[in-house]
N, C-alpha and C positions, 0 to 999 in steps of 0.2 A: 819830474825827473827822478831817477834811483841814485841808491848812495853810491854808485858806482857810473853816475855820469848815464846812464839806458833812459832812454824818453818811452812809454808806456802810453799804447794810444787805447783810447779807449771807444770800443763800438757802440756808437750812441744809435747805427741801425734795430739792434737787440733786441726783440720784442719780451717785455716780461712775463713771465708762464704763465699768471693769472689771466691776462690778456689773450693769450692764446687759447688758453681754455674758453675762455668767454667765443673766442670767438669759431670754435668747433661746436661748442654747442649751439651757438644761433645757423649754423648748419644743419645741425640734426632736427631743428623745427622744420627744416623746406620739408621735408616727405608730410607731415603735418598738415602742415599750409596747404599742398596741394590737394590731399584728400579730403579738407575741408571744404576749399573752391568748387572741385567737382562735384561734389555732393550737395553745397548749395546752387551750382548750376540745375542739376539734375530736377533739385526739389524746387526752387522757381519755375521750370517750365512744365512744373506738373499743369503750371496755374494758367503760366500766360502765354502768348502765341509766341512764337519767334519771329522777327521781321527778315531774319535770312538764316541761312544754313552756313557750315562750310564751305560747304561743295557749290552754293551760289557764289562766296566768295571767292575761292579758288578759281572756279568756273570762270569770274568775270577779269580775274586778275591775268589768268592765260588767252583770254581772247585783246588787252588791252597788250599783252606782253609780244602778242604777234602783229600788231598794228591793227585789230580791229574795232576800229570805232564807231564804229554802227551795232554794232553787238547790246543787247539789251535783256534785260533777265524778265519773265513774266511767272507773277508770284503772287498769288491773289490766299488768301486764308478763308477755307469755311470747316466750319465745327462738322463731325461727323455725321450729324442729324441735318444737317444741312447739305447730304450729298445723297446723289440714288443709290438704295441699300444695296444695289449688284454690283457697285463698284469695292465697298469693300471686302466683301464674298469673294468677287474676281483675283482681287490681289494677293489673297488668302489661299486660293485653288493655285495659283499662278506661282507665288512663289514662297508659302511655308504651310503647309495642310495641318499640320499639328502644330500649328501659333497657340490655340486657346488651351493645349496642357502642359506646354514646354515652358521653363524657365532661363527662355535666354540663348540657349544651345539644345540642338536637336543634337541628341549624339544617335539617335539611328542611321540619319544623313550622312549625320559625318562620318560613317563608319562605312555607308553604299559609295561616298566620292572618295574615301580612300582606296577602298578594292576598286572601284572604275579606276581611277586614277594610276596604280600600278599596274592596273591592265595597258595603261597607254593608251593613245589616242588624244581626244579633246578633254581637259581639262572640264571636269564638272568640281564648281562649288559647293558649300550646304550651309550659307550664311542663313538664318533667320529672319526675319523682319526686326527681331528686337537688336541683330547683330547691324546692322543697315540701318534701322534710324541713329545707332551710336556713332556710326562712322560717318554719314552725311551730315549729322546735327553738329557734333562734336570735331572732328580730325580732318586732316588734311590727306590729301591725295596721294597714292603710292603706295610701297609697299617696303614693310620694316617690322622688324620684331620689336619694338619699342609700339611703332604703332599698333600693332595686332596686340601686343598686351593692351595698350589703352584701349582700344576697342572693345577686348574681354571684359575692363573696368567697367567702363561706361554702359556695357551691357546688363550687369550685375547690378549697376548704381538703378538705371532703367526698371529693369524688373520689380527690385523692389520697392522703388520710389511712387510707383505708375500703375494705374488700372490697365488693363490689356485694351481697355476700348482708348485709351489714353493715347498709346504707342500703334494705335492703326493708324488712328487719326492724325498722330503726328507723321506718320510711314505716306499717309491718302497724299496730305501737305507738300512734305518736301521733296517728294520721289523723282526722277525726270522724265517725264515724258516726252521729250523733244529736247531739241537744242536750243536751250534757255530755257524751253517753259516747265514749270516745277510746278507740281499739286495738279489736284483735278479742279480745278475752279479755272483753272489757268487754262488747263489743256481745251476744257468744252469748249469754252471761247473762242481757243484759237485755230483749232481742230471743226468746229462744227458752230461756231456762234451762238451758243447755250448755255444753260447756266450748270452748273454739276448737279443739281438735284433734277436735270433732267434727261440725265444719262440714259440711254437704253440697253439692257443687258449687254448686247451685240459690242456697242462702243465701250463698255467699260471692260467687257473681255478683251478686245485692242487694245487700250490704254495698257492691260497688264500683261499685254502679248509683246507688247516695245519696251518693257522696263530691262532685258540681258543689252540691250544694245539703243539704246532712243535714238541715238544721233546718227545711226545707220536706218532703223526705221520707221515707219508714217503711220499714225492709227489712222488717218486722216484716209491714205491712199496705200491700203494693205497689200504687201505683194501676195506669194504663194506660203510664206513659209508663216508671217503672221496670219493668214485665213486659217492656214491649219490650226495653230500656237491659239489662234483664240476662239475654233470650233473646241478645243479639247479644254480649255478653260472653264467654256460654258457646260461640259457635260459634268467637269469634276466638279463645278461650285452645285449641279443641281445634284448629284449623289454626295455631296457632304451636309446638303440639307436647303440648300438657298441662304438667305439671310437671317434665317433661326439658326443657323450654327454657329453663331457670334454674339449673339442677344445675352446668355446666360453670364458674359466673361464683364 
């Protein structure tokens, strides 16, 4: 109480400035932290296989989120030398022809699907393979300028963490070839009852003829537009050289 009788409360809420300080800077560690985690994400699966992706998980969490219980992911792991060498060649002609000089970003691509793209019409992409394994391995489904930066990330992390035969191999793995099944070990299987090292040109050109859309179509049961998608596969992988055009990376 004041000499004049005034009661004086006092803010015991307050927080004292050093306190605050403290506590702005254990803030400015998060960007820190995170560039660390991803980066030692990045650099552990230089080594080891992943037992799922994202997009497995997402994948299984929207078929459980629609009542499908019978839904099952098929996901078998083989090293690259353990697959028939037209399958990676295929994937290579199919969907990135300058994988073994680019670092991450094709920007010739991206510069043909911008003038298509202002042309109108259908929407063409120019992700890379190394853009595609970041966003399946790493991130979730959708579409956000948050996630497209981390995708950028995780592309940059990729590149330089990773041999190029590295990030095929991991692209062969988690790709989707059907609805559920993911990698080529998975696909022979279920597709043809075989093992991936005994792919035949023809079927791995399929395989990389269903990867714009698996869940619409069958490497299994080709309609008209995959026979074409995977006659013209097989011509670009033998004019960029067969499976020497990958051996060198």
């Amino acid at each position: 109480m004041g000499a004049g009788g005034e009661q004086y409360k006092v803010d015991t809420d307050a927080v004292p400035a050093p306190r605050r300080r403290w506590r702005w800077k254990r803030l400015l560690w998060l960007p820190v932290l995170l560039v660390g985690f991803s980066c030692l994400q990045v650099l552990v699966l230089r080594f080891v296989d992943p037992p799922l992706s994202m997009v497995m998980v997402w994948r299984y969490g929207e078929a459980l989120g629609q009542g499908d219980g019978s839904y099952r992911l098929h996901y078998q792991w083989r090293d690259l030398q353990q697959m028939a060498p037209s399958l990676p060649i295929s994937l290579v002609a199919a969907e990135d022809q300058r994988f073994p000089d680019h670092r991450g970003f094709d920007l010739q691509a991206i510069e043909k699907a911008r003038d298509h793209n202002a042309r109108g019409g259908r929407l063409r992409g120019a992700s890379t393979i190394s853009q595609q394994v970041a966003k399946n391995l790493f991130l979730w489904q959708g579409r956000s300028w948050i996630r497209k930066g981390l995708e950028v990330w995780y592309t940059v992390l990729i590149e330089a963490f990773w041999p190029k035969q590295r990030i095929l191999e991991m692209y062969a793995n988690i790709a989707e070839f059907g609805d559920g099944v993911y990698g080529a070990q998975a696909a022979a299987q279920t597709f043809w009852g075989k093992d991936a090292a005994r792919l035949s040109p023809a079927e791995s050109a399929r395989l990389a003829a269903v990867l714009p859309a698996p869940r619409r179509y069958n490497a299994a049961r080709p309609g008209p537009y995959v026979q074409r998608r995977a006659a013209w596969i097989q011509r670009q992988a033998r004019q960029l050289g067969g499976a020497g055009y990958l051996q060198d990376d």
